[in-house]
C-alpha positions as CSV (number, residue, x, y, z in Angstrom):
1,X,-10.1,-18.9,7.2
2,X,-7.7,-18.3,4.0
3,X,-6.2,-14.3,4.3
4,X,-8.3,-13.0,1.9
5,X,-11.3,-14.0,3.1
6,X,-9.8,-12.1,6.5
7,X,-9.0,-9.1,5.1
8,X,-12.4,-8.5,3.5
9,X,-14.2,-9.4,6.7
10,X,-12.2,-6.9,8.8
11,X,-12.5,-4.1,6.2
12,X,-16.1,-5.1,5.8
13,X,-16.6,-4.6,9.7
14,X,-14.5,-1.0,9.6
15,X,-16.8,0.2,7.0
16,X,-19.9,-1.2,8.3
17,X,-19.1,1.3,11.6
18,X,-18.2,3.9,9.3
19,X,-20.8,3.9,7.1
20,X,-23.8,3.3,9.9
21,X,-27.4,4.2,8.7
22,X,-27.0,7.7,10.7
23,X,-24.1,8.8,7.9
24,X,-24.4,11.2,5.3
25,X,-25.1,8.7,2.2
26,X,-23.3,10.1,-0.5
27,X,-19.9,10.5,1.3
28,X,-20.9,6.5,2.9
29,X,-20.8,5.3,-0.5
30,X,-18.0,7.3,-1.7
31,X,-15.9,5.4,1.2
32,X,-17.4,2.0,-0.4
33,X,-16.4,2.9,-3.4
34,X,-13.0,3.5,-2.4
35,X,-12.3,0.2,-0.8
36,X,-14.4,-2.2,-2.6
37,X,-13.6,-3.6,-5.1
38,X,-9.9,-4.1,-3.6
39,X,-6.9,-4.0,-5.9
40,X,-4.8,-7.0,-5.3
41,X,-4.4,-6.3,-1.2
42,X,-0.4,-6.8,-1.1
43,X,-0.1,-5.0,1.7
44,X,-2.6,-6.6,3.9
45,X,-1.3,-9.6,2.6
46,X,2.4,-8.8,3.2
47,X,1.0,-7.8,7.3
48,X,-0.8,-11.3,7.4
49,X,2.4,-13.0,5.9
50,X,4.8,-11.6,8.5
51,X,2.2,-12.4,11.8
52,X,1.5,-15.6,9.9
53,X,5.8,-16.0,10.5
54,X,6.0,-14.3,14.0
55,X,3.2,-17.0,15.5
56,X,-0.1,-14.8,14.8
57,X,-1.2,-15.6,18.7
58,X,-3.8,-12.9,18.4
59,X,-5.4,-13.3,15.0
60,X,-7.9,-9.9,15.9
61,X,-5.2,-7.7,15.9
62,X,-3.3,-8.8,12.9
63,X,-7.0,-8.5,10.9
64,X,-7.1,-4.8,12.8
65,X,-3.0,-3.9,11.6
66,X,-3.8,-5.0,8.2
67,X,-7.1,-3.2,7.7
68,X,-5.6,-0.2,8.9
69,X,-2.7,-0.6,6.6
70,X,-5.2,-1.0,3.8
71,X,-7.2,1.6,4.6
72,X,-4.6,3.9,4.3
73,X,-3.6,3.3,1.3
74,X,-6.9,3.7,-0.4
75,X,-6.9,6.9,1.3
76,X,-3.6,8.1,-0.4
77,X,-5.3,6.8,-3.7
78,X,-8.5,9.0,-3.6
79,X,-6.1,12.0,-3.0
80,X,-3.3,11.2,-5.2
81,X,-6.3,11.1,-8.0
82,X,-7.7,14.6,-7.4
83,X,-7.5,17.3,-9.7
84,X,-5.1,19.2,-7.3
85,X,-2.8,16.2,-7.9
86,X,-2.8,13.6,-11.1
87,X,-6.6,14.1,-11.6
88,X,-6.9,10.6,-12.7
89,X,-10.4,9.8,-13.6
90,X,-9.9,5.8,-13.2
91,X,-9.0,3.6,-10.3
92,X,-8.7,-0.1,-10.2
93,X,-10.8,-0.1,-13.4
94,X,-13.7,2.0,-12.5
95,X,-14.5,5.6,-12.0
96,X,-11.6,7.5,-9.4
97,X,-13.7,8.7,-6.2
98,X,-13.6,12.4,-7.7
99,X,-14.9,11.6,-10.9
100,X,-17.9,9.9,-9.3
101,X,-18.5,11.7,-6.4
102,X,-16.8,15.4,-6.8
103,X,-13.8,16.5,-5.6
104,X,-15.4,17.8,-2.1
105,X,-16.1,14.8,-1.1
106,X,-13.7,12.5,-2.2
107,X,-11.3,15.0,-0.3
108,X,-13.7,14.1,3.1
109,X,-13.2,10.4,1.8
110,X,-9.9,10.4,2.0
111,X,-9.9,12.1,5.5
112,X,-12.4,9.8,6.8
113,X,-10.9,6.7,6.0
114,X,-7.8,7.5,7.4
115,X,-9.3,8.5,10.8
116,X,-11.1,5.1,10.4
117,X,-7.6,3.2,10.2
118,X,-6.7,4.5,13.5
119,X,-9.8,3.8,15.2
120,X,-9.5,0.0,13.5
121,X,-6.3,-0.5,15.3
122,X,-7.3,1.6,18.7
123,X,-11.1,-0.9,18.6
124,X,-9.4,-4.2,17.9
125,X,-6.4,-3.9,19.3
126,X,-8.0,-3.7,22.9
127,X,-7.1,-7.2,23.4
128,X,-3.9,-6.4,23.7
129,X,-3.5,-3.0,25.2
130,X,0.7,-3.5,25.3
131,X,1.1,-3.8,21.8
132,X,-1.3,-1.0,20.7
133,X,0.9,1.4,21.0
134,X,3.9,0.3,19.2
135,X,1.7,-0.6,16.3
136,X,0.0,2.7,16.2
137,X,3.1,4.7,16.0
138,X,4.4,2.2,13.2
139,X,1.2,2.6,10.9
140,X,1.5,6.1,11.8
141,X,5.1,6.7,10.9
142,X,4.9,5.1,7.3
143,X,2.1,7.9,6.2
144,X,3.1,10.8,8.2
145,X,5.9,13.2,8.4
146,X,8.7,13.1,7.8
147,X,9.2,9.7,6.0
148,X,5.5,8.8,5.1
149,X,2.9,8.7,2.3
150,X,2.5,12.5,2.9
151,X,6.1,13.4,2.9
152,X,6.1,11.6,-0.6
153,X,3.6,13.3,-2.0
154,X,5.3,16.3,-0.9
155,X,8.0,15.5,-3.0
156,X,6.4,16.0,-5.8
157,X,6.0,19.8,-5.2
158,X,9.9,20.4,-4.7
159,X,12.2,22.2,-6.6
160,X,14.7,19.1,-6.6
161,X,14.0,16.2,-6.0
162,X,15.7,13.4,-4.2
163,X,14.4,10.5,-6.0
164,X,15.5,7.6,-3.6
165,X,14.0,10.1,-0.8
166,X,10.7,10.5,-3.2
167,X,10.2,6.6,-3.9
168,X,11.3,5.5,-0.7
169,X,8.4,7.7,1.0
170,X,5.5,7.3,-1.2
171,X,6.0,3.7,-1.9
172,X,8.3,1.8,0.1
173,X,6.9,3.7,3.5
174,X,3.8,1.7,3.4
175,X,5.3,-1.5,2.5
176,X,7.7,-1.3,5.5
177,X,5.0,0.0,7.7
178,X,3.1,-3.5,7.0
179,X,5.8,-5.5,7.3
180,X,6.3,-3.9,10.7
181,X,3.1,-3.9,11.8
182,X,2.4,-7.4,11.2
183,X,5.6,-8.7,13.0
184,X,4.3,-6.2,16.1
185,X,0.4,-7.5,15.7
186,X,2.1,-11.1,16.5
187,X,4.2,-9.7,19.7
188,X,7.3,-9.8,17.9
189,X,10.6,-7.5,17.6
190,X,9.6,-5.6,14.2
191,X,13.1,-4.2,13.6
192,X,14.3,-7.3,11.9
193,X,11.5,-6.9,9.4
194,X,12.2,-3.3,8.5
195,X,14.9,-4.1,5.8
196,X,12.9,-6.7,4.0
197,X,9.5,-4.2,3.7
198,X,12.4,-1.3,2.5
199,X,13.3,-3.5,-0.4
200,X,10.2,-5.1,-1.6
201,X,8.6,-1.4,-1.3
202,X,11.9,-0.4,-3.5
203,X,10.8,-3.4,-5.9
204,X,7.4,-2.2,-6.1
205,X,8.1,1.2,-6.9
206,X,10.3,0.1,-9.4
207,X,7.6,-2.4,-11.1
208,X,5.2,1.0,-11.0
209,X,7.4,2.9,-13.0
210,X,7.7,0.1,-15.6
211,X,4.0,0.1,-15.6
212,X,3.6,4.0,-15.6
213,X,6.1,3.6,-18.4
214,X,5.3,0.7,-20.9
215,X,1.8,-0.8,-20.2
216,X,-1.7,-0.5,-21.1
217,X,-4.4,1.1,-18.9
218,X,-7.0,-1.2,-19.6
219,X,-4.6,-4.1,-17.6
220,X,-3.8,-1.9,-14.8
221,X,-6.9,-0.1,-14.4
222,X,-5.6,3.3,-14.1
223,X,-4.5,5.7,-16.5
224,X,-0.7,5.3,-17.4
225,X,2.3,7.8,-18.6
226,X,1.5,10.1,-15.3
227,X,4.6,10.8,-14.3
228,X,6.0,12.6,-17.8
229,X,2.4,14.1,-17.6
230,X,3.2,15.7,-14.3
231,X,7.0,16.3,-15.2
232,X,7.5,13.6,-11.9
233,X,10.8,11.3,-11.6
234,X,10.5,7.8,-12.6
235,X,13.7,5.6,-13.1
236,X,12.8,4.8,-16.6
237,X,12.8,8.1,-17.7
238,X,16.0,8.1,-16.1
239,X,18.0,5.0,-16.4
240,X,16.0,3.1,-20.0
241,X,13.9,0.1,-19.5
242,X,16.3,-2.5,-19.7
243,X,18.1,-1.4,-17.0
244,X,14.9,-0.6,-14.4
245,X,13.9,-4.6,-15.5
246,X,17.3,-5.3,-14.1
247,X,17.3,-3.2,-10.8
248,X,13.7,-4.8,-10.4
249,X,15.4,-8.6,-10.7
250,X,18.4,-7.5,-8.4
251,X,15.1,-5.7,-5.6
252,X,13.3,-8.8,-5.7
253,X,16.4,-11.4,-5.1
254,X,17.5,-8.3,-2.1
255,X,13.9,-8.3,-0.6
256,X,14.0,-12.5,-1.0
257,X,17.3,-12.7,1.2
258,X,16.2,-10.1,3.8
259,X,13.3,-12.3,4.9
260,X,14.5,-13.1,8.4
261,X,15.1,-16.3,10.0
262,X,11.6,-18.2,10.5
263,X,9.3,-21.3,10.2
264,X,7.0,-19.8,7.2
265,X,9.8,-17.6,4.9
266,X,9.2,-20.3,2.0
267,X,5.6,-18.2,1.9
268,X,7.0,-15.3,2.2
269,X,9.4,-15.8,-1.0
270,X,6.6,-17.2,-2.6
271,X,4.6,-13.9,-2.1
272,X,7.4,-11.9,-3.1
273,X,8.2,-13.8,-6.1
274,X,4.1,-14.1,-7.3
275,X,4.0,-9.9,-6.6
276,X,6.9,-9.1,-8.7
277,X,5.7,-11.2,-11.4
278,X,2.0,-9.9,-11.3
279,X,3.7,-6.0,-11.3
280,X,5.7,-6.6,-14.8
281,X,3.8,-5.2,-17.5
282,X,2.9,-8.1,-20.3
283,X,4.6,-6.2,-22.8
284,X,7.9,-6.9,-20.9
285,X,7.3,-10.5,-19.5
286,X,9.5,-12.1,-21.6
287,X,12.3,-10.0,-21.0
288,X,11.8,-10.3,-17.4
289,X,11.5,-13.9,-17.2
């Protein structure tokens, strides 16, 4: 079974508990609507990618870590696009969960389907009770406090900023969390992994603020220039185009040669390379090629 086909099945399974007959309707379909249709599941894909290298022995718990990781990060999405916060009215080309559904219940979306993460990882995870733990707390620590999703939201609502601090939580956290994870789904020592999800997180973030920056909404399928919108750093604004394209080169080649030792990295690379290629708006493809 190719990954993607994975990843759908074990979010389809999450949601199909979550959204049982006995649920309220509206707030079942606003948790639909928030996962399906996925965006381009790197993150699942980089959790797969990193059991696939680590052995995969237990192919139920990798499907369980990398649900969980995606699961989160929708939920970060239907907040971040809340009036409180950007209130972006598009998401992966369609209607944000608060423009369709209110803001009410998009805020109980959000909730839910991070509760549903954790129970994900605490249902399928049972086959191997030693390893549930350690990839609880990771998932855990790359949304929480002090260095998660949250904390980088929080940012946002600072007096000064500390932008590496900023991008490094509301980005790069998750990417390092499913890096982690997947090496720990597969029984292996995650800490190896930790400095390859920090820089392909720092590449992504990067590639967002080019697209924030430069591109067109209808290709991205969310509203763009939000960060001078909401007076929020972004390394453009900061450091000019050219040279973001060129820290984004230098990420990509960092997060290429931090892919530890093993029998699948040529994937890997592949994955990385493919990502940061997708991420670069067209208007700048040529520059960046």
């Amino acid at each position: 079974m190719d990954t993607r086909t994975r990843i759908e099945n074990a979010l389809e399974k999450a949601l199909a508990r979550a959204c049982a007959s006995n649920a309220p309707p509206r707030l079942a379909a606003a948790l639909r609507h928030a996962v399906f249709p996925g965006g381009a599941w790197v993150r699942p894909r980089l959790c797969h990618a990193v059991a696939a290298a680590c052995g995969d022995d237990l192919p139920e718990v990798t499907d369980a870590a990398a649900a969980a990781v995606e699961l989160l990060h929708c939920a970060s999405l239907v907040h971040d696009d809340m009036p409180c916060f950007d209130d972006a009215p598009v998401r992966r080309g369609k209607a944000s969960v608060h423009a369709a559904f209110g803001a009410p219940l998009a805020l109980l979306c959000g909730d839910a389907l991070i509760v549903l993460a954790f129970e994900t990882i605490a249902m399928e995870a049972v086959a191997a009770p030693a390893r549930m733990a350690r990839l609880t707390t990771t998932v855990a620590r790359s949304v929480g406090m002090p260095l998660g999703i949250v904390a980088g939201q929080a940012w946002e609502m600072e007096d000064r900023v500390d932008i590496a601090a900023y991008h490094r939580a509301k980005t790069g956290s998750l990417f390092v969390g499913a890096a982690m994870a997947g090496a720990v789904a597969a029984g292996a020592d995650p800490n190896p992994w930790r400095h390859f999800g920090d820089r392909l997180g720092e590449a992504y973030q990067m590639a967002d603020d080019l697209r924030d920056a430069v591109a067109d909404a209808a290709d991205i399928g969310k509203p763009v220039g939000q960060d001078a919108a909401h007076h929020r750093p972004n390394m453009v604004a900061e450091f000019g185009t050219g040279e973001v394209l060129r820290r984004l080169q230098g990420l990509v080649a960092g997060a290429v040669a931090a892919i530890p030792a093993c029998p699948r990295a040529d994937e890997l690379e592949a994955l990385v390379r493919s990502e940061a290629k997708r991420l670069v708006p067209k208007e700048l493809a040529a520059y960046a090629a």
